[in-house]
C-alpha positions in Angstrom: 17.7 13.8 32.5 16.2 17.1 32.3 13.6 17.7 29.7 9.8 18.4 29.7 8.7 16.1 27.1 8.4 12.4 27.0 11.3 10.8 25.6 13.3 7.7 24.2 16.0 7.0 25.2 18.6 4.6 23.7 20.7 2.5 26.6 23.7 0.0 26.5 23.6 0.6 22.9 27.0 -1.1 22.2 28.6 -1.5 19.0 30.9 -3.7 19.7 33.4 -4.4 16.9 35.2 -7.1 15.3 36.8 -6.0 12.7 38.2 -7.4 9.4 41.2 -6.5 7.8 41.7 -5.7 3.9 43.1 -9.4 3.8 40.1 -11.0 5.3 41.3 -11.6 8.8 40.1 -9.9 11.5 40.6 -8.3 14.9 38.9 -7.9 17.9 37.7 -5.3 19.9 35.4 -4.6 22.6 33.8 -1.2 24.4 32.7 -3.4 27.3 36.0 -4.7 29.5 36.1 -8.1 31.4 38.1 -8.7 34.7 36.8 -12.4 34.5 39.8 -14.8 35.6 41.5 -17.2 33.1 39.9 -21.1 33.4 42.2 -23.9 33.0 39.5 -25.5 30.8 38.8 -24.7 27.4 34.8 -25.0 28.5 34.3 -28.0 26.5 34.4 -31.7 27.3 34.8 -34.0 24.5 31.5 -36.0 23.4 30.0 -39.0 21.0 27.0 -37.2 20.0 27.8 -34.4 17.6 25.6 -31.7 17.6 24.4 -32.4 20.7 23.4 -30.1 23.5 26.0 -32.4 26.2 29.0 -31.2 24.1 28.9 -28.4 25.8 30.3 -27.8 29.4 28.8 -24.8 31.1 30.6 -22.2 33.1 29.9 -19.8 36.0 29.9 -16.0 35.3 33.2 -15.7 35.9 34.6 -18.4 33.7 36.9 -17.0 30.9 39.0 -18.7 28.1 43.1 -18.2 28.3 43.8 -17.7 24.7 42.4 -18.2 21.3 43.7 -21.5 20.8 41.6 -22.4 23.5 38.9 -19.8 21.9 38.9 -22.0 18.8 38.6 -25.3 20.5 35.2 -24.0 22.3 34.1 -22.4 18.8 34.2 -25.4 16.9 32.6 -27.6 19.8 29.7 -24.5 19.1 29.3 -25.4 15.7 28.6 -29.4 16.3 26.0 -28.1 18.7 22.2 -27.7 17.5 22.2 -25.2 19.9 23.8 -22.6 17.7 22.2 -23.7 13.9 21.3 -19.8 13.8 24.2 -18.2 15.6 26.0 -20.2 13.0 23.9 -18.4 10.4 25.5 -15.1 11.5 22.0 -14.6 14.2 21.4 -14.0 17.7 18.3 -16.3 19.2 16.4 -16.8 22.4 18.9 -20.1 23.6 22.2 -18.3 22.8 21.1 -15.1 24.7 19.8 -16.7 27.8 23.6 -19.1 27.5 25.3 -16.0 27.2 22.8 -14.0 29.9 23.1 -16.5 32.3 27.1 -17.1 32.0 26.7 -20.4 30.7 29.5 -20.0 27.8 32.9 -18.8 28.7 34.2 -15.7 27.9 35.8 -15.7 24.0 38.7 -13.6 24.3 39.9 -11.7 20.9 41.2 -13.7 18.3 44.5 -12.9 16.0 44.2 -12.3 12.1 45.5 -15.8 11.7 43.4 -17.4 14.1 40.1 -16.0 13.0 40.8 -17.2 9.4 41.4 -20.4 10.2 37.6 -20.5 11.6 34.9 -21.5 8.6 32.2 -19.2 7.6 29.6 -20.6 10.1 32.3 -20.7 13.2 33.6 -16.8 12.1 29.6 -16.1 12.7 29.2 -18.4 16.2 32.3 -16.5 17.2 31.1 -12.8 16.2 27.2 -13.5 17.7 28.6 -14.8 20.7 31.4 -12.7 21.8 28.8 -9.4 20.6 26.3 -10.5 22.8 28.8 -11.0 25.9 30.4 -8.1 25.3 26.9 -6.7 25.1 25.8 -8.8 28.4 28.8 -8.1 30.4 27.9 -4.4 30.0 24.2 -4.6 31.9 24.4 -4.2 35.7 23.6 -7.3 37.4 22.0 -5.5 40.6 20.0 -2.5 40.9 22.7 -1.6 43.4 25.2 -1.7 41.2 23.2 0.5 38.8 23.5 3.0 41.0 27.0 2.9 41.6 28.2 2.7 38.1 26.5 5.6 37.4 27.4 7.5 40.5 31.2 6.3 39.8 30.5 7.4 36.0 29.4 11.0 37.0 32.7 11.6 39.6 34.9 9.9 36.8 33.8 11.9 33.8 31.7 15.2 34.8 34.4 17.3 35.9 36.5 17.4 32.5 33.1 17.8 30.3 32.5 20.6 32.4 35.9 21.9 32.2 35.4 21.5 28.0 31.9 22.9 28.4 33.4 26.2 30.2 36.1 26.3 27.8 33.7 26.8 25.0 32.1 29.7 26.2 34.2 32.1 24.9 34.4 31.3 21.4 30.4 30.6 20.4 27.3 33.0 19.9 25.9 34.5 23.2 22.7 32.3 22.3 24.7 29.0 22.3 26.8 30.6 25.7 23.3 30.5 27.1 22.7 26.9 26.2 25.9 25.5 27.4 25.2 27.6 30.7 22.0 25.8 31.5 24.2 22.3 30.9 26.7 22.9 33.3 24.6 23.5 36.0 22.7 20.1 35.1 26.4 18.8 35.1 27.3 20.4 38.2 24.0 19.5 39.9 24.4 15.8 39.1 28.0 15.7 39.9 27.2 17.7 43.6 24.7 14.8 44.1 26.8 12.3 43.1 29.7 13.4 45.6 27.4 14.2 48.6 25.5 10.3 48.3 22.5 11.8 47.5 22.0 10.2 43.8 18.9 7.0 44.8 17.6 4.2 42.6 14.0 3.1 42.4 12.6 0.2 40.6 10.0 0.5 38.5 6.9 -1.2 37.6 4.9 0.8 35.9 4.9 0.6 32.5 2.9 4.1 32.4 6.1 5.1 33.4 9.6 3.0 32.2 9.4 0.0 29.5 12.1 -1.6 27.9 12.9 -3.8 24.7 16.0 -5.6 25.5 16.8 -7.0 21.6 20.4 -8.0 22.7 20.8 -8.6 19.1 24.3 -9.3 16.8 24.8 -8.8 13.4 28.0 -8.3 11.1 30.0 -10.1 8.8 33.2 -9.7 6.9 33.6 -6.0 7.3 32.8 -6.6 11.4 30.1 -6.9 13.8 27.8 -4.3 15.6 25.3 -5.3 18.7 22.0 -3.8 20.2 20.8 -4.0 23.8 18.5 -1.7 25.2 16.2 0.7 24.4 14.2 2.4 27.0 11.0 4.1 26.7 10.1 6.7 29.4 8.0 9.2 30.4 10.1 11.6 31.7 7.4 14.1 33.2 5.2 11.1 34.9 9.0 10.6 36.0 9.2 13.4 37.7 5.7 14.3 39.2 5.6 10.5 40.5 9.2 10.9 42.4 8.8 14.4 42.8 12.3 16.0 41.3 13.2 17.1 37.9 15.7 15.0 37.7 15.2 11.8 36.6 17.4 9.4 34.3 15.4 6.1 33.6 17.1 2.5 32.9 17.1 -1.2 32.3 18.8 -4.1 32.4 17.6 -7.9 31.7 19.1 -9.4 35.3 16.5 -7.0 37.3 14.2 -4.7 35.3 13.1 -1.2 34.6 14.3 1.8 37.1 14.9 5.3 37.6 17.9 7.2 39.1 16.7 10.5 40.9 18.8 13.2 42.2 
């Protein structure tokens, strides 16, 4: 991030989509993928106390549910569960985030038109909070490390062609806008050398002169679909850059590890 001013800066903020069609069903859809592997469980064991927290069976991070038959088994075991009384009312709280955070819930995969409508009210809404805030979740590095590489992958996956596009526009705005798109691909082309030659680092930080977070990880949505928020990250961008001594500095966060900067 090159700029001289302190800044916000909106991160991971995911609208993630389940969308209803004009005859009330729905489909799903997702910007965050999932290589989790299919479980031969539907992640629920059968119980005698309804509503109950033991209904539930939990999984490791890299449990996942087959189909949505096996989808709707798991989301009606949710609603018996006091556990999710306000995902149930279409919103996101403290114990569903930290079930979700923590991979405690298997993975919902998308549900058909039919299959969705055959869910009540209060089930369509434990379904559309909980697969959000996965999809939201699954999103979030899980290691500073792997901060770092996702965004070093991100820059030598994507950088060329928007500088390519950027180039390509030259010719047909103002010589005032030329100018401005000239100073962008040289921040493009500087991050994308860095990137290439290993030279892109990661710092944690914990000063909260310097990087905060609010990490809302909230769902809403309805009928018409369902929309997510994760982070938003506050940061002083020239503190930023006196404290690590570069210009370029692109701040972070993520709820498994913390506030960071990537420098370059």
């Amino acid at each position: 991030m090159r700029v001289g001013a302190a800044a916000f800066v909106q991160s991971e903020l995911i609208a993630l989509q389940i969308l209803s069609s004009s005859s009330g069903g729905a489909r799903s859809e997702t910007s965050a993928g999932s290589s989790r592997a299919a479980s031969a469980s539907d992640g629920f064991a059968a119980s005698g106390a309804t509503g109950g927290a033991s209904a539930l069976l939990t999984y490791s991070a890299s449990g996942a549910l087959p189909d949505g038959g096996n989808a709707i088994a798991a989301i009606k075991a949710m609603a018996k569960s006091s556990i999710f009384q306000n995902a149930a009312q279409g919103h996101a709280d403290d114990q569903v985030r930290a079930l979700v955070r923590d991979g405690k819930l298997a993975e919902l995969p998308a549900l058909d038109e039919a299959q969705y409508a055959s869910l009540s009210k209060s089930e369509q809404n434990i379904y559309g909070v909980v697969r959000t805030l996965q999809g939201l979740y699954d999103a979030m590095p899980k290691t500073i490390e792997q901060a770092l590489s996702d965004r070093v992958k991100f820059v030598i996956d994507t950088y060329p062609e928007s500088i390519a596009r950027m180039q390509d526009q030259l010719s047909t705005v103002s010589p005032a806008e030329a100018e401005l798109i000239k100073k962008n691909i040289v921040g493009y082309q500087d991050e994308l050398k860095a990137a290439q030659e290993g030279r892109m680092q990661i710092h944690a930080v914990k000063d909260s002169s310097l990087v905060t977070a609010t990490e809302e990880f909230s769902a809403s949505g309805g009928e018409f679909g369902w929309s997510g928020r994760g982070v938003s990250v506050h940061a002083d961008i020239p503190a930023l850059q006196n404290a690590y001594g570069t210009k370029n500095v692109l701040p972070g966060d993520s709820p498994y590890f913390g506030t960071y900067v990537i420098t370059w």
